[in-house]
C-alpha positions in Angstrom: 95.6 110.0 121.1 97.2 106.4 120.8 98.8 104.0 124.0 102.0 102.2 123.1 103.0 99.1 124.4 102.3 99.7 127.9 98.6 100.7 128.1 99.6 103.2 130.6 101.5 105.1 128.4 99.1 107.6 126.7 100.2 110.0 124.0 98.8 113.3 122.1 99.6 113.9 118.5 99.6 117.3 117.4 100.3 118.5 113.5 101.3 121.4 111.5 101.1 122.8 108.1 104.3 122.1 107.9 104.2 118.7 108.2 105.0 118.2 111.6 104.0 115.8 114.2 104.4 116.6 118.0 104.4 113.8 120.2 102.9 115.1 123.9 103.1 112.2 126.6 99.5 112.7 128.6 100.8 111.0 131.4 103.7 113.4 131.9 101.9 116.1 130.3 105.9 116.9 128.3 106.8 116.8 125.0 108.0 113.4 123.8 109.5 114.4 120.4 108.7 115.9 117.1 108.8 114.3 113.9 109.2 115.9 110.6 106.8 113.9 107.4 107.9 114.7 104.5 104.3 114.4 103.0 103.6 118.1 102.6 101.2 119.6 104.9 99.2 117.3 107.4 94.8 117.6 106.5 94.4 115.2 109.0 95.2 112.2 111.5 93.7 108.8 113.3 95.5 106.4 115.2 95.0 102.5 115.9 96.7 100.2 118.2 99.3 99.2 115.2 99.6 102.7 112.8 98.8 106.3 112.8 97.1 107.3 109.6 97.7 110.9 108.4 96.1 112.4 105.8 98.2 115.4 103.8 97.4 118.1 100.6 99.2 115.6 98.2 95.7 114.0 98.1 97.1 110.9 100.4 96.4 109.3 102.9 99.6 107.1 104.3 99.7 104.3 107.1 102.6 104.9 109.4 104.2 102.5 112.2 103.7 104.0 115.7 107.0 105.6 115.3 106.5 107.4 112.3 109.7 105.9 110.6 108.2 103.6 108.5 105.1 104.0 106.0 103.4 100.6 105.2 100.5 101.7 103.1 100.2 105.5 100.3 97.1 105.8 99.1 95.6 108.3 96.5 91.9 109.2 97.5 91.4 111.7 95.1 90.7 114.5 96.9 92.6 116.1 100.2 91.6 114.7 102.9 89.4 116.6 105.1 89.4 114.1 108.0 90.0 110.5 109.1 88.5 107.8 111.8 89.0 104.5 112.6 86.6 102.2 113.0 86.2 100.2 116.8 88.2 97.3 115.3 91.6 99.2 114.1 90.6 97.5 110.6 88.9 100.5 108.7 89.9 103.9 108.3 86.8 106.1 107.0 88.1 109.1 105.0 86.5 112.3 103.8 87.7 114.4 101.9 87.7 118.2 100.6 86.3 117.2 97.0 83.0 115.7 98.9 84.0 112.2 98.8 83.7 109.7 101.6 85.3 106.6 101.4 87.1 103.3 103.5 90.4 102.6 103.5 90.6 98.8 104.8 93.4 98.4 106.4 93.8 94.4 106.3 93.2 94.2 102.2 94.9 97.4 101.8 91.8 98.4 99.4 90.2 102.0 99.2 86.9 102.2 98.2 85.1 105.7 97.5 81.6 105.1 98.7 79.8 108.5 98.1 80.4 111.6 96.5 78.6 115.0 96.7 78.3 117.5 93.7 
Protein backbone atom coordinates (compact mmCIF):
# COMPACT_ATOMS: atom_id res chain seq x y z
CA UNK A 1 0.00 0.00 0.00
CA UNK A 2 1.39 3.57 -0.56
CA UNK A 3 -0.48 7.29 0.46
CA UNK A 4 -0.25 9.98 -2.20
CA UNK A 5 -0.13 13.41 -1.54
CA UNK A 6 -2.88 13.67 0.82
CA UNK A 7 -1.98 11.23 3.70
CA UNK A 8 -5.60 10.34 3.64
CA UNK A 9 -5.57 8.95 0.45
CA UNK A 10 -4.49 5.23 0.91
CA UNK A 11 -4.01 2.86 -2.07
CA UNK A 12 -3.62 -1.09 -2.80
CA UNK A 13 -1.43 -2.34 -5.60
CA UNK A 14 -2.30 -5.47 -6.94
CA UNK A 15 -0.12 -7.31 -9.93
CA UNK A 16 -0.41 -9.86 -12.56
CA UNK A 17 1.60 -12.18 -14.61
CA UNK A 18 0.90 -10.19 -17.10
CA UNK A 19 2.42 -7.29 -16.09
CA UNK A 20 -0.36 -5.48 -14.69
CA UNK A 21 -0.76 -3.16 -11.88
CA UNK A 22 -4.26 -2.53 -10.28
CA UNK A 23 -4.60 0.49 -8.40
CA UNK A 24 -7.51 -0.14 -5.53
CA UNK A 25 -8.33 3.19 -3.49
CA UNK A 26 -8.71 1.70 0.40
CA UNK A 27 -10.54 4.58 1.29
CA UNK A 28 -13.16 4.01 -1.27
CA UNK A 29 -12.60 0.46 -1.44
CA UNK A 30 -13.04 0.97 -5.83
CA UNK A 31 -10.72 0.56 -8.40
CA UNK A 32 -8.63 3.55 -9.23
CA UNK A 33 -7.12 2.38 -12.54
CA UNK A 34 -4.91 -0.20 -14.01
CA UNK A 35 -1.69 0.18 -15.58
CA UNK A 36 -0.12 -1.99 -18.07
CA UNK A 37 4.29 -2.31 -17.47
CA UNK A 38 5.82 -3.38 -20.12
CA UNK A 39 8.46 -5.22 -17.99
CA UNK A 40 7.20 -8.77 -18.58
CA UNK A 41 5.71 -10.43 -15.70
CA UNK A 42 5.64 -8.67 -12.20
CA UNK A 43 7.94 -11.15 -9.22
CA UNK A 44 7.32 -8.55 -6.98
CA UNK A 45 6.53 -4.91 -5.52
CA UNK A 46 7.39 -2.30 -2.57
CA UNK A 47 6.40 1.13 -2.35
CA UNK A 48 8.06 4.38 -0.62
CA UNK A 49 6.70 7.74 -0.18
CA UNK A 50 8.50 8.86 -3.67
CA UNK A 51 8.48 5.37 -6.08
CA UNK A 52 7.03 2.04 -6.33
CA UNK A 53 9.66 -0.56 -6.96
CA UNK A 54 8.64 -3.62 -8.98
CA UNK A 55 10.53 -6.42 -9.50
CA UNK A 56 9.78 -8.65 -13.00
CA UNK A 57 11.25 -12.17 -14.76
CA UNK A 58 13.61 -10.00 -16.84
CA UNK A 59 15.86 -10.24 -13.76
CA UNK A 60 15.06 -6.39 -12.96
CA UNK A 61 14.16 -4.61 -10.55
CA UNK A 62 12.89 -0.89 -11.82
CA UNK A 63 12.06 2.43 -9.71
CA UNK A 64 8.85 3.84 -10.89
CA UNK A 65 7.24 7.48 -10.01
CA UNK A 66 3.94 7.04 -8.07
CA UNK A 67 2.25 7.08 -11.30
CA UNK A 68 3.84 4.44 -12.93
CA UNK A 69 4.65 6.63 -16.10
CA UNK A 70 8.02 7.23 -15.53
CA UNK A 71 10.98 4.73 -14.55
CA UNK A 72 13.98 6.60 -12.81
CA UNK A 73 16.19 3.67 -11.93
CA UNK A 74 16.62 -0.45 -14.17
CA UNK A 75 18.65 -2.47 -12.40
CA UNK A 76 20.03 -6.03 -13.23
CA UNK A 77 20.15 -8.15 -9.97
CA UNK A 78 21.05 -11.22 -11.49
CA UNK A 79 18.51 -13.37 -10.64
CA UNK A 80 14.41 -12.85 -10.68
CA UNK A 81 13.43 -11.28 -7.99
CA UNK A 82 11.59 -13.22 -5.50
CA UNK A 83 10.63 -10.23 -3.31
CA UNK A 84 11.33 -6.69 -2.34
CA UNK A 85 11.11 -4.31 1.05
CA UNK A 86 11.97 -1.00 1.85
CA UNK A 87 13.74 -0.06 4.47
CA UNK A 88 11.94 2.55 7.43
CA UNK A 89 13.66 5.47 5.64
CA UNK A 90 12.37 5.08 1.91
CA UNK A 91 16.27 4.99 1.07
CA UNK A 92 16.99 1.09 0.68
CA UNK A 93 15.20 -1.44 -1.14
CA UNK A 94 16.32 -5.07 0.15
CA UNK A 95 15.91 -7.52 -2.73
CA UNK A 96 15.93 -11.32 -2.92
CA UNK A 97 15.89 -13.14 -5.42
CA UNK A 98 15.02 -16.72 -6.98
CA UNK A 99 18.85 -17.56 -7.70
CA UNK A 100 19.37 -17.30 -3.60
CA UNK A 101 20.84 -13.88 -3.61
CA UNK A 102 20.02 -11.08 -1.25
CA UNK A 103 20.98 -7.84 -1.93
CA UNK A 104 20.31 -3.66 -1.42
CA UNK A 105 19.37 -1.52 -3.88
CA UNK A 106 20.20 2.16 -2.38
CA UNK A 107 17.99 4.23 -3.71
CA UNK A 108 19.87 7.75 -3.10
CA UNK A 109 23.46 6.44 -4.89
CA UNK A 110 21.49 4.42 -7.17
CA UNK A 111 24.11 1.40 -6.31
CA UNK A 112 23.12 -2.39 -5.98
CA UNK A 113 25.04 -4.43 -3.89
CA UNK A 114 24.60 -8.32 -3.66
CA UNK A 115 25.35 -9.06 -0.10
CA UNK A 116 24.83 -12.92 0.18
CA UNK A 117 24.31 -15.74 -1.94
CA UNK A 118 23.21 -19.33 -1.12
CA UNK A 119 24.41 -22.47 -3.14
Amino acid sequence: AFHTASSQERHVLLTTLSGLVYIVDYNERVLSRVVQLNCGTLTSIATTHNAIVTGSNDSKIRVWDTHLSDVFMDVDVNGIPSCTTTSENDRRVVVSTKAGTLGVLDLVDCKYKILARSH
